[in-house]
C-alpha positions in Angstrom: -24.8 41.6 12.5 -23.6 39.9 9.4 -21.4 37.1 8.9 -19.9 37.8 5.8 -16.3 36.5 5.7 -15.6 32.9 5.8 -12.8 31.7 7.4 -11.4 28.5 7.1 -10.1 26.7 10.3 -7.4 24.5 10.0 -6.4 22.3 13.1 -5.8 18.9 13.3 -8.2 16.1 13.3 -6.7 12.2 13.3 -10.6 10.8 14.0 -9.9 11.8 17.8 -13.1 13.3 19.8 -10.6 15.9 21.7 -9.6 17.2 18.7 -12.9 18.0 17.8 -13.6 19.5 20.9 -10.4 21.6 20.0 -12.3 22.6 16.1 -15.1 23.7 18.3 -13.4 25.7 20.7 -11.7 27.5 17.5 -14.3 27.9 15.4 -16.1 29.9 18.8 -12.5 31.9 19.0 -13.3 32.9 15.1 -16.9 34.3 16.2 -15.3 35.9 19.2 -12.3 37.6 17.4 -13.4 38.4 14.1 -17.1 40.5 14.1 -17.6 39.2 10.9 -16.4 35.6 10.8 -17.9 32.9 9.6 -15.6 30.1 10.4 -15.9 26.8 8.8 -13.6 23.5 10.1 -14.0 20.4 7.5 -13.3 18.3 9.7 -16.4 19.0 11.8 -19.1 18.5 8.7 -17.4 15.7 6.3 -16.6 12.7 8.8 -19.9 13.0 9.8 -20.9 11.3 6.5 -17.4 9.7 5.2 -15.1 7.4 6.7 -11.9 8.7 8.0 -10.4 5.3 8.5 -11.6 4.5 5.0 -8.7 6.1 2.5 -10.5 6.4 -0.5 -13.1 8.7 2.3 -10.6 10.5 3.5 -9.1 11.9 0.1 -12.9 12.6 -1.1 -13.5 14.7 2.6 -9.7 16.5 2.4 -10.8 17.2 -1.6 -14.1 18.9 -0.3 -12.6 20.8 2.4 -9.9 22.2 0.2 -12.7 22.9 -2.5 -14.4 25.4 0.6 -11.5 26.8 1.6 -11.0 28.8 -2.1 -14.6 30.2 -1.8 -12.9 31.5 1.9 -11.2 34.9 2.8 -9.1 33.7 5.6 -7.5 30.6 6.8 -6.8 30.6 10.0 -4.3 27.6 11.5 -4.4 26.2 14.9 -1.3 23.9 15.8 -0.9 22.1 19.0 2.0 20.8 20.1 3.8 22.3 17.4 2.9 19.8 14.8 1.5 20.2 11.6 -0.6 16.8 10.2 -0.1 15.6 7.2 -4.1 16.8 6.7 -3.3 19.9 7.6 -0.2 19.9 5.7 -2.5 19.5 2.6 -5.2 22.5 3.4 -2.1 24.6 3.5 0.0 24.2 0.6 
């Protein structure tokens, strides 16, 4: 099997553990759906080495995400409770 099309997941983050739990659970839904999906959630890699609380971190880890996401075929966008984040407002535009 190869896993030849990355696809960027875009749910929301705000430095809470459930909504981590949440990038998880979609980037699994990605590998279950899509045969050849290789999702990839920022938010999972890049506040495990910068600071979201620290704003000049947080522009530098939204910066790299959006940098991966053109090198992806696919976004796909989770949204709970019908909100879109600011971050997330930014990987999509």
């Amino acid at each position: 099997m190869s896993y030849s099309k990355d696809i960027f997941v875009c749910s929301e983050f705000s430095g809470l553990e459930q909504n981590l739990v949440l990038a998880r659970r979609y980037c699994c839904f990605v590998l279950d759906t899509d045969e050849d999906g290789n999702p990839f959630a920022p938010h999972l890699v890049y506040p495990q080495f910068l600071d979201d609380d620290n704003e000049e971190d947080r522009a530098k880890g939204i910066k790299l995400g959006i940098d991966r996401l053109f090198r992806c075929i696919e976004m796909w966008v989770f949204v709970k409770n019908g909100v879109l984040t600011d971050g997330m407002t930014q990987e999509i535009l």
